[in-house]
Every structure is written in structure tokens, then in C-alpha cells.
mmCIF file as Biopython writes it, N, C-alpha, C and O atoms, coordinates in Angstrom:
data_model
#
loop_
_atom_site.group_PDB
_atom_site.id
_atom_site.type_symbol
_atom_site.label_atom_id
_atom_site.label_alt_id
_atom_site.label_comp_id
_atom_site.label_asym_id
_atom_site.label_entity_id
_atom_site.label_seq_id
_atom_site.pdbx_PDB_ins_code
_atom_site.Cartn_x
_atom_site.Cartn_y
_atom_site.Cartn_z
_atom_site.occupancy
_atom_site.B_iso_or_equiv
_atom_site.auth_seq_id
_atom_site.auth_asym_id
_atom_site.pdbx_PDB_model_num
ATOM 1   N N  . UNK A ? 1  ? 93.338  89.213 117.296 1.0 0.0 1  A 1 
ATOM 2   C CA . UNK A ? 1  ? 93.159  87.921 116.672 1.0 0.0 1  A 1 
ATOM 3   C C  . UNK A ? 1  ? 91.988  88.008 115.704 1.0 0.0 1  A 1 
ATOM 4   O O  . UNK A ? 1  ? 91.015  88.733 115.913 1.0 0.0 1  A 1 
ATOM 5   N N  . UNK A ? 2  ? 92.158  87.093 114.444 1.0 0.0 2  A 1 
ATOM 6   C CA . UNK A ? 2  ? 90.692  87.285 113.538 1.0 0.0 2  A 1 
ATOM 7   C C  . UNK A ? 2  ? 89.854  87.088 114.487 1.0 0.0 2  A 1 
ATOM 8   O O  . UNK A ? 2  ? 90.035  86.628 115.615 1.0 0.0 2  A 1 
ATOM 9   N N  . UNK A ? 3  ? 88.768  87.523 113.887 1.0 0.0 3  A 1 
ATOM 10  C CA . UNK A ? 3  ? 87.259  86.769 114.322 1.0 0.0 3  A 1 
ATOM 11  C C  . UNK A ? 3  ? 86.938  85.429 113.873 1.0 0.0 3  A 1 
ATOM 12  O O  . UNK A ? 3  ? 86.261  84.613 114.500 1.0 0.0 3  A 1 
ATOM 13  N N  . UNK A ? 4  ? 87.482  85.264 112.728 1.0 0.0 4  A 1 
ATOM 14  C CA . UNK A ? 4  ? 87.177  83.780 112.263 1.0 0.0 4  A 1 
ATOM 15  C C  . UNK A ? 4  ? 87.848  82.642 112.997 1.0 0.0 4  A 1 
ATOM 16  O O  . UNK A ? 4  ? 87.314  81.581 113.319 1.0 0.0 4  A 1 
ATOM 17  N N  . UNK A ? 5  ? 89.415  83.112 113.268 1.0 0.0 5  A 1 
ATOM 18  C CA . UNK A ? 5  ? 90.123  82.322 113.718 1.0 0.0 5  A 1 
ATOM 19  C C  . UNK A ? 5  ? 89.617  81.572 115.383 1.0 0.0 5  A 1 
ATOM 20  O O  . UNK A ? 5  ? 89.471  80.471 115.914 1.0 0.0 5  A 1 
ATOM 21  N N  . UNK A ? 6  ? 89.488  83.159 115.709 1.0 0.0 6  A 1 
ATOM 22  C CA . UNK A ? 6  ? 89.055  82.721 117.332 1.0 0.0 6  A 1 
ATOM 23  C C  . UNK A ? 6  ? 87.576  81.771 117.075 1.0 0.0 6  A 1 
ATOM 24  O O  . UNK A ? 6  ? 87.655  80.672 117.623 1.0 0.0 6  A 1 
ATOM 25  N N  . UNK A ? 7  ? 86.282  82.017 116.351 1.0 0.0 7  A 1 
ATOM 26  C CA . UNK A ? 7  ? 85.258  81.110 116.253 1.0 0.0 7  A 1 
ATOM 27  C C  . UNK A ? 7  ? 85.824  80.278 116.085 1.0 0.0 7  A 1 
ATOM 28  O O  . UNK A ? 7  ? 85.537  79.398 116.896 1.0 0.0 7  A 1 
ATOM 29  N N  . UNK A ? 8  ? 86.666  79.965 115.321 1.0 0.0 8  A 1 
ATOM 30  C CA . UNK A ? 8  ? 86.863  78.093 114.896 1.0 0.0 8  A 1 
ATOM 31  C C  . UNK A ? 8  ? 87.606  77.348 116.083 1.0 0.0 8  A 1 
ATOM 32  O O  . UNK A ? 8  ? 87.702  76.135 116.264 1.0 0.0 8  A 1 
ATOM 33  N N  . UNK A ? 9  ? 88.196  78.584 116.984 1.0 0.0 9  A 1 
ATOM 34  C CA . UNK A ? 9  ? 89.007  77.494 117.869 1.0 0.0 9  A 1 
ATOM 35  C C  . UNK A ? 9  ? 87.844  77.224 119.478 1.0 0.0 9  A 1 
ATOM 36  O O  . UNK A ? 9  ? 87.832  76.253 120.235 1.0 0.0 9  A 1 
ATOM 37  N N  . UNK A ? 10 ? 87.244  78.126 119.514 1.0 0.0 10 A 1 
ATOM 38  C CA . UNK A ? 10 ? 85.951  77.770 120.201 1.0 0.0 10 A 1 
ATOM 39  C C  . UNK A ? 10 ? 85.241  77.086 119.882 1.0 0.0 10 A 1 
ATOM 40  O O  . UNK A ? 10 ? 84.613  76.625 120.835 1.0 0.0 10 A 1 
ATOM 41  N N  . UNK A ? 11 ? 84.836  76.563 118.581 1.0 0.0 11 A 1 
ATOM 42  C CA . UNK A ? 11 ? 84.174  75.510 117.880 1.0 0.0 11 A 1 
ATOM 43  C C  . UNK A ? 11 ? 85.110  74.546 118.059 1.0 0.0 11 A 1 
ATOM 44  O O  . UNK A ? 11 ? 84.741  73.830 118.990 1.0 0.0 11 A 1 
ATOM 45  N N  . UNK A ? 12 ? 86.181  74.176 117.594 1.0 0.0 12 A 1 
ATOM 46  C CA . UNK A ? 12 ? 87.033  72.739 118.244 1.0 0.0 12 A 1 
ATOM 47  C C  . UNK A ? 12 ? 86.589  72.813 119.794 1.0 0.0 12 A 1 
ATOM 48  O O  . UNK A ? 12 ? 85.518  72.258 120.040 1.0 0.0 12 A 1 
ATOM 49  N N  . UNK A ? 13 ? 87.077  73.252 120.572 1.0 0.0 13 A 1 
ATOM 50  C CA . UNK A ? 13 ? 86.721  72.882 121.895 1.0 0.0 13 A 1 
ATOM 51  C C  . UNK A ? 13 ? 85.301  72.029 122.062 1.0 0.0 13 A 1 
ATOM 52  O O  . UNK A ? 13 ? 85.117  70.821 122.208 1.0 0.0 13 A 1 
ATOM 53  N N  . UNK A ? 14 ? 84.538  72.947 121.996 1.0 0.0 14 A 1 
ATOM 54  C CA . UNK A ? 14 ? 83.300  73.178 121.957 1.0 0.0 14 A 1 
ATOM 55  C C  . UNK A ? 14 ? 82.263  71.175 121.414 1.0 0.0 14 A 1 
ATOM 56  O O  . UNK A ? 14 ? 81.434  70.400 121.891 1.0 0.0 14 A 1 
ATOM 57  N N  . UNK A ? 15 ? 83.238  71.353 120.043 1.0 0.0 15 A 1 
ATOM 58  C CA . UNK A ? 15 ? 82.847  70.205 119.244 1.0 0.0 15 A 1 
ATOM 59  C C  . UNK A ? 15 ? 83.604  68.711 119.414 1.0 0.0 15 A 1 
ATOM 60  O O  . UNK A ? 15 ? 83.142  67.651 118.992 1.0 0.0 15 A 1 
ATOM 61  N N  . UNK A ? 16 ? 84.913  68.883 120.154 1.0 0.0 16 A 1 
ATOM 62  C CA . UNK A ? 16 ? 86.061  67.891 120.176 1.0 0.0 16 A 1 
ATOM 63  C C  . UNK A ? 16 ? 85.893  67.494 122.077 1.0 0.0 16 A 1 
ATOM 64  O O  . UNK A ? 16 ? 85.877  66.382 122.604 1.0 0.0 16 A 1 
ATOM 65  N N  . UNK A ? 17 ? 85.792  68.845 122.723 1.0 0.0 17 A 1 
ATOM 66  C CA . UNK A ? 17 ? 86.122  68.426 124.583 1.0 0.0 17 A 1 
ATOM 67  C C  . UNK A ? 17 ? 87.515  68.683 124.127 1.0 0.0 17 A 1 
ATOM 68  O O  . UNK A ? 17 ? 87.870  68.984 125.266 1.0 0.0 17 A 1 
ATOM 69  N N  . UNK A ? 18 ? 88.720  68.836 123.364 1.0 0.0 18 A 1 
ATOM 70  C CA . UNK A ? 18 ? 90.024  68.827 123.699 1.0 0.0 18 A 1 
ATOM 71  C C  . UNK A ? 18 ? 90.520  70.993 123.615 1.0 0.0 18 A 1 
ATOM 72  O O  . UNK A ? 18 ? 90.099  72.013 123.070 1.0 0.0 18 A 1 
ATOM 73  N N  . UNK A ? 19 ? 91.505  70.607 124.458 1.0 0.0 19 A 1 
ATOM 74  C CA . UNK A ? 19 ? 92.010  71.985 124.604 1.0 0.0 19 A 1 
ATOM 75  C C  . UNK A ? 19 ? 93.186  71.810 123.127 1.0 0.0 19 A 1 
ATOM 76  O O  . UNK A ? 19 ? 93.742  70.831 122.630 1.0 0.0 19 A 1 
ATOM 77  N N  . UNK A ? 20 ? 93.185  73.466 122.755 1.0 0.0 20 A 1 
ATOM 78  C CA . UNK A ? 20 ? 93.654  73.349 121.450 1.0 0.0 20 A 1 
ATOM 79  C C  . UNK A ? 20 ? 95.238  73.094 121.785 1.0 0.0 20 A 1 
ATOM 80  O O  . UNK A ? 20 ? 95.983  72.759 120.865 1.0 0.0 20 A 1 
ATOM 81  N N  . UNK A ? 21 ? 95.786  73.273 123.237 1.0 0.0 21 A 1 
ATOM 82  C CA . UNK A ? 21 ? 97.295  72.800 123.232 1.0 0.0 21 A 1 
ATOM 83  C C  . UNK A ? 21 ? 97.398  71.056 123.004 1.0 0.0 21 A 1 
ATOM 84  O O  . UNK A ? 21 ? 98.503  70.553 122.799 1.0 0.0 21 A 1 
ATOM 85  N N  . UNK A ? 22 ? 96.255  70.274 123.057 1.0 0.0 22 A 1 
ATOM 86  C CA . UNK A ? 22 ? 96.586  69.345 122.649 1.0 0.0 22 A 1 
ATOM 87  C C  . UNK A ? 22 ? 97.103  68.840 121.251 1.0 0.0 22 A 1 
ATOM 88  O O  . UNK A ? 22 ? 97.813  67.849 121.078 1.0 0.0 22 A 1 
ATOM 89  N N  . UNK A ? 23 ? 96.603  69.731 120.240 1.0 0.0 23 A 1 
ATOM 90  C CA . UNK A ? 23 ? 97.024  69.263 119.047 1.0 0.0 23 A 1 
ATOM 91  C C  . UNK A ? 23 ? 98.000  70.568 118.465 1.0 0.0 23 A 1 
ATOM 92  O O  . UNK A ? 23 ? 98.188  70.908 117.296 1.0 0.0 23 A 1 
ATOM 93  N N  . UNK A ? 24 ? 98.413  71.017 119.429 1.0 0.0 24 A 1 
ATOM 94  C CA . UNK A ? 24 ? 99.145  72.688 118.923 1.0 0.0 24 A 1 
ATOM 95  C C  . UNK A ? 24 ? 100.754 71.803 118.246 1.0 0.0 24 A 1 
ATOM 96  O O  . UNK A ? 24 ? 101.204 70.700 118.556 1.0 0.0 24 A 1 
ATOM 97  N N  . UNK A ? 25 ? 101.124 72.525 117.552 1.0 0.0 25 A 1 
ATOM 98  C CA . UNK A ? 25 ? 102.859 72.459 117.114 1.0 0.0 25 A 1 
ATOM 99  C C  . UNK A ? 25 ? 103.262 72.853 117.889 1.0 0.0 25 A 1 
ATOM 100 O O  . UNK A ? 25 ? 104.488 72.761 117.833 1.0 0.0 25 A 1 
ATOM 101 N N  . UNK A ? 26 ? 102.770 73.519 119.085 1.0 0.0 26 A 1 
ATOM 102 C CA . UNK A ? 26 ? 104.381 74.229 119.975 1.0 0.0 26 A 1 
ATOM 103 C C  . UNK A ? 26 ? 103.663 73.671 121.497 1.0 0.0 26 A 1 
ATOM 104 O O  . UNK A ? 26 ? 103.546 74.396 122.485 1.0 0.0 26 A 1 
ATOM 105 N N  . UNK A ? 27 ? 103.261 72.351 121.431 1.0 0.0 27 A 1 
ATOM 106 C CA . UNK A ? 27 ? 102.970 71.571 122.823 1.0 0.0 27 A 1 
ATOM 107 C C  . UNK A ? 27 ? 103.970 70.875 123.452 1.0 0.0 27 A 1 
ATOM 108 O O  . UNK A ? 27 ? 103.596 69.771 123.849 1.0 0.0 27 A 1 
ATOM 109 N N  . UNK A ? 28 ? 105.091 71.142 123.673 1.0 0.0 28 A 1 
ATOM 110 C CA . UNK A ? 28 ? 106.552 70.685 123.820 1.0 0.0 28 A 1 
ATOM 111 C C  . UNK A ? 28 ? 107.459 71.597 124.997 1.0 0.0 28 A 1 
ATOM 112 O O  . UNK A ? 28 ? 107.563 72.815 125.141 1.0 0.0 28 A 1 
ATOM 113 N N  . UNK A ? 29 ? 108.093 70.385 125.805 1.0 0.0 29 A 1 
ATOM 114 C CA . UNK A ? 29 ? 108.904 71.649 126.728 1.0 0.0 29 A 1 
ATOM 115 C C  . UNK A ? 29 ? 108.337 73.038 126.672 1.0 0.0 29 A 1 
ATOM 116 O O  . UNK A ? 29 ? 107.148 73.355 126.720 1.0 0.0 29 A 1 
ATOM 117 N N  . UNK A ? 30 ? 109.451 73.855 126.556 1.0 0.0 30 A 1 
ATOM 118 C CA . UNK A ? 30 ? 109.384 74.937 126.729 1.0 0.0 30 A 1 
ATOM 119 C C  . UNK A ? 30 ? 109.448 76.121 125.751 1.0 0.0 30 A 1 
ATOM 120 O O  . UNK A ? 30 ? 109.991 77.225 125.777 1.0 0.0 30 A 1 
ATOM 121 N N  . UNK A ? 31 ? 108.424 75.233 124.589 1.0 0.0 31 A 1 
ATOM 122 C CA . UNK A ? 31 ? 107.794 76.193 123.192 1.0 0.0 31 A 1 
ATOM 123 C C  . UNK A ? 31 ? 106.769 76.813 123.550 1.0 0.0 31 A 1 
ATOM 124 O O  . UNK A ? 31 ? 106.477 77.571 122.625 1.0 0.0 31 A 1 
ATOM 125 N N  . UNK A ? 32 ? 106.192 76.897 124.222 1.0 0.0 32 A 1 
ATOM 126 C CA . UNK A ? 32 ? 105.147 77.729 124.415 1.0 0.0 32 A 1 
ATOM 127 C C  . UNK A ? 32 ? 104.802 78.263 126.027 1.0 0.0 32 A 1 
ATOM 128 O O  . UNK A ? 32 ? 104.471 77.543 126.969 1.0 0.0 32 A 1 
ATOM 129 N N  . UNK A ? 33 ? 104.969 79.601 126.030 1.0 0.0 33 A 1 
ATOM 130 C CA . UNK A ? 33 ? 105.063 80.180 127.510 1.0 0.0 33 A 1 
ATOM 131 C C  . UNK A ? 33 ? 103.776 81.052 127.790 1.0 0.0 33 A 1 
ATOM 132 O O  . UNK A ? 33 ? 103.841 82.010 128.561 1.0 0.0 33 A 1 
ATOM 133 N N  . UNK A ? 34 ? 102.444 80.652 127.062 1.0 0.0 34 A 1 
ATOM 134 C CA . UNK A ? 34 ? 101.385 81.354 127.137 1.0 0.0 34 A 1 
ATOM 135 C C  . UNK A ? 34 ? 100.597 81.352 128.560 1.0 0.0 34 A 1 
ATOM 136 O O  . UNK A ? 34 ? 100.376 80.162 128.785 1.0 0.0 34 A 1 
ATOM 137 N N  . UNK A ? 35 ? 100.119 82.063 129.528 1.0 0.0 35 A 1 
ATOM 138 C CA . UNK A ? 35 ? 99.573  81.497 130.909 1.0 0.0 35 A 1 
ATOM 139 C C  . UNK A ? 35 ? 98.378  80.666 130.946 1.0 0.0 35 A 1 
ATOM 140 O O  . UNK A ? 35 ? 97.947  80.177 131.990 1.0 0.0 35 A 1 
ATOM 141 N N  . UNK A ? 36 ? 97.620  80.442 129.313 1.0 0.0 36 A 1 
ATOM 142 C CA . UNK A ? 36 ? 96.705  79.776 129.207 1.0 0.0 36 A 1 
ATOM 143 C C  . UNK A ? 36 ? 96.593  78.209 129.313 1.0 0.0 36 A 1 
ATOM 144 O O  . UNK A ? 36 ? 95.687  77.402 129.522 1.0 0.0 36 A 1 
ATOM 145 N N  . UNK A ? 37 ? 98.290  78.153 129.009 1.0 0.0 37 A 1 
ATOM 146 C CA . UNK A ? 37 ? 98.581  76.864 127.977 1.0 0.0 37 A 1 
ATOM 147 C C  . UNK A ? 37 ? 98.772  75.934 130.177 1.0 0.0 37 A 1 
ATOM 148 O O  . UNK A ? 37 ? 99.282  76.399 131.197 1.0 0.0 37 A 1 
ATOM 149 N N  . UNK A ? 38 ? 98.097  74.665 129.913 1.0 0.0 38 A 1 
ATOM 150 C CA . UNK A ? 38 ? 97.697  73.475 128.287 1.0 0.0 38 A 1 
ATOM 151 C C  . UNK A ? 38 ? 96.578  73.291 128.007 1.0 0.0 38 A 1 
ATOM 152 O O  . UNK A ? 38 ? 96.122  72.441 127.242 1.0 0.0 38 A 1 
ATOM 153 N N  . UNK A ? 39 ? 95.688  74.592 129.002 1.0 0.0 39 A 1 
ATOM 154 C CA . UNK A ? 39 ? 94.012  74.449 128.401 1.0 0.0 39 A 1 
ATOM 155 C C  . UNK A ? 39 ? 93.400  75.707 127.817 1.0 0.0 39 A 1 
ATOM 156 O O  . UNK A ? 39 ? 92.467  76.293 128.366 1.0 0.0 39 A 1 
ATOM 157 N N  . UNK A ? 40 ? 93.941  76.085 126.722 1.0 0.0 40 A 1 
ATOM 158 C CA . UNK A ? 40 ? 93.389  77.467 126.054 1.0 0.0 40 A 1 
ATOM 159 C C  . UNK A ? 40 ? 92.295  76.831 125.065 1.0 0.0 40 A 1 
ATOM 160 O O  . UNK A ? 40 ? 92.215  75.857 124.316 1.0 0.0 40 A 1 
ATOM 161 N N  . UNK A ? 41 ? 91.562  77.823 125.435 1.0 0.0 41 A 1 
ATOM 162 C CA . UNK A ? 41 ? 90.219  77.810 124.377 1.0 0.0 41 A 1 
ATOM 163 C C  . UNK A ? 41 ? 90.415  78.409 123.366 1.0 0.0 41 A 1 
ATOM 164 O O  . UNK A ? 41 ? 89.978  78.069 122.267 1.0 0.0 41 A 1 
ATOM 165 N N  . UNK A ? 42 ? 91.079  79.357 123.586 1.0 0.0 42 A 1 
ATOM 166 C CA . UNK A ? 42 ? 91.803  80.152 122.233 1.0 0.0 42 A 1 
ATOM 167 C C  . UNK A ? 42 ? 93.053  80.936 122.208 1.0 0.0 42 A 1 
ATOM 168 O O  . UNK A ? 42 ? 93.418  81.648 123.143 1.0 0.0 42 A 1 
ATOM 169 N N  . UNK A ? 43 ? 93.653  80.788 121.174 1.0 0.0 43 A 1 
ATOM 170 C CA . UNK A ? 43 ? 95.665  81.163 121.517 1.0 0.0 43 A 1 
ATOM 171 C C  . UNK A ? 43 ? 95.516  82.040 120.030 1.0 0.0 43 A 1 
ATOM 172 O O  . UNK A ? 43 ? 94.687  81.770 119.160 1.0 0.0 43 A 1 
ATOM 173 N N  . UNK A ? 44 ? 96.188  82.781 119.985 1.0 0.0 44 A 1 
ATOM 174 C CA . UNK A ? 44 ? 96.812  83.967 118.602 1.0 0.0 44 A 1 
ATOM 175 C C  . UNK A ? 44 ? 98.038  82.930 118.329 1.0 0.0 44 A 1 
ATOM 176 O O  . UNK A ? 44 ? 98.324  82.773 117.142 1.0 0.0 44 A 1 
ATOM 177 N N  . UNK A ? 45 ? 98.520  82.467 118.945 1.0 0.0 45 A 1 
ATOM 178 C CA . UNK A ? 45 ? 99.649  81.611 118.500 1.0 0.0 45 A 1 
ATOM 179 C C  . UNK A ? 45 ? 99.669  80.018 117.991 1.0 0.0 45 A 1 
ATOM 180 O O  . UNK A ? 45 ? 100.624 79.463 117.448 1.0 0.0 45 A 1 
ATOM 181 N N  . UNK A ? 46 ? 98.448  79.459 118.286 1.0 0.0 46 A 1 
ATOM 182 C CA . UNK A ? 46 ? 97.430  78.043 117.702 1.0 0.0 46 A 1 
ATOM 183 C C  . UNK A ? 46 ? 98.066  77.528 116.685 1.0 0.0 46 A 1 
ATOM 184 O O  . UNK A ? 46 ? 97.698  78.441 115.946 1.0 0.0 46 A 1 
ATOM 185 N N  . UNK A ? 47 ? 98.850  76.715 115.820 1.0 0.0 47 A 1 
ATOM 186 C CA . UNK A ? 47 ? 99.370  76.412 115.173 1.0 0.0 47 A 1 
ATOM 187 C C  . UNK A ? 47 ? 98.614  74.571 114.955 1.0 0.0 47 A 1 
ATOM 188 O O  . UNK A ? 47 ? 98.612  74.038 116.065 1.0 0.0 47 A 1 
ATOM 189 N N  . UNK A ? 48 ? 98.092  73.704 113.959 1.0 0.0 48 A 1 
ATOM 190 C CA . UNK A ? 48 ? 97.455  72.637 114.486 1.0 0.0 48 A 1 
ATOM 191 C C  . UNK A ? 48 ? 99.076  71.988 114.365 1.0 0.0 48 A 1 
ATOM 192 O O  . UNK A ? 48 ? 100.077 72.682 114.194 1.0 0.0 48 A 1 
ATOM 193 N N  . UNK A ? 49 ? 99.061  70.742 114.478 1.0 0.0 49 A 1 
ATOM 194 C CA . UNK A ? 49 ? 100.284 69.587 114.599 1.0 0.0 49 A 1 
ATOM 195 C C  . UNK A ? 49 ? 100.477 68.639 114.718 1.0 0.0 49 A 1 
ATOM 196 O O  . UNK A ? 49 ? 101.512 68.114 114.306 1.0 0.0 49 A 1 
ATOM 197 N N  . UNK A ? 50 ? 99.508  68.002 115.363 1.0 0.0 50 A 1 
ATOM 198 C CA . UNK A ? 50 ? 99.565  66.869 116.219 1.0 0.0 50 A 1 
ATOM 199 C C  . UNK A ? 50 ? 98.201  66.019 115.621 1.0 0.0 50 A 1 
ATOM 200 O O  . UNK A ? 50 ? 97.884  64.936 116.112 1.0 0.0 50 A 1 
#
């Protein structure tokens, strides 16, 4: 994963309190099968959406 990418999604957390599956595009049924998900601090797959 970038380095940039992963800082910024630790900075949302960090700055918001929300886990990034809250505002992900693939927060739905059974779009996303990550073991992190629905509280990842940081995903390679992060898409915003919501």
C-alpha cells in the first residue's frame, strides 16, 4: 500500500473517530470480505462513497 495512502487513512480515523468502512463504496452486503472490515484503520481496497 502507498505510504501516503495509508497516512491519510490513519489521519481520518485519527481526526474523524469513524472507521474508514463507514464511508467506503464497498460497505454493502457482501462487497467487501476483508477480516478488518467494519473497523479498519486502514484497507488497500478504501474506496471513499458515502
Amino acid at each position: 500500500m502507498n505510504p501516503l495512502k495509508k497516512l491519510w487513512q490513519k489521519l481520518h480515523f485519527a481526526l474523524t473517530g469513524r472507521f474508514l468502512c463507514d464511508t467506503c463504496r464497498y460497505d454493502y452486503g457482501d462487497a467487501c470480505r476483508r477480516p478488518q472490515r467494519p473497523n479498519a484503520k486502514t484497507c488497500p481496497d478504501y474506496k471513499p462513497g458515502k
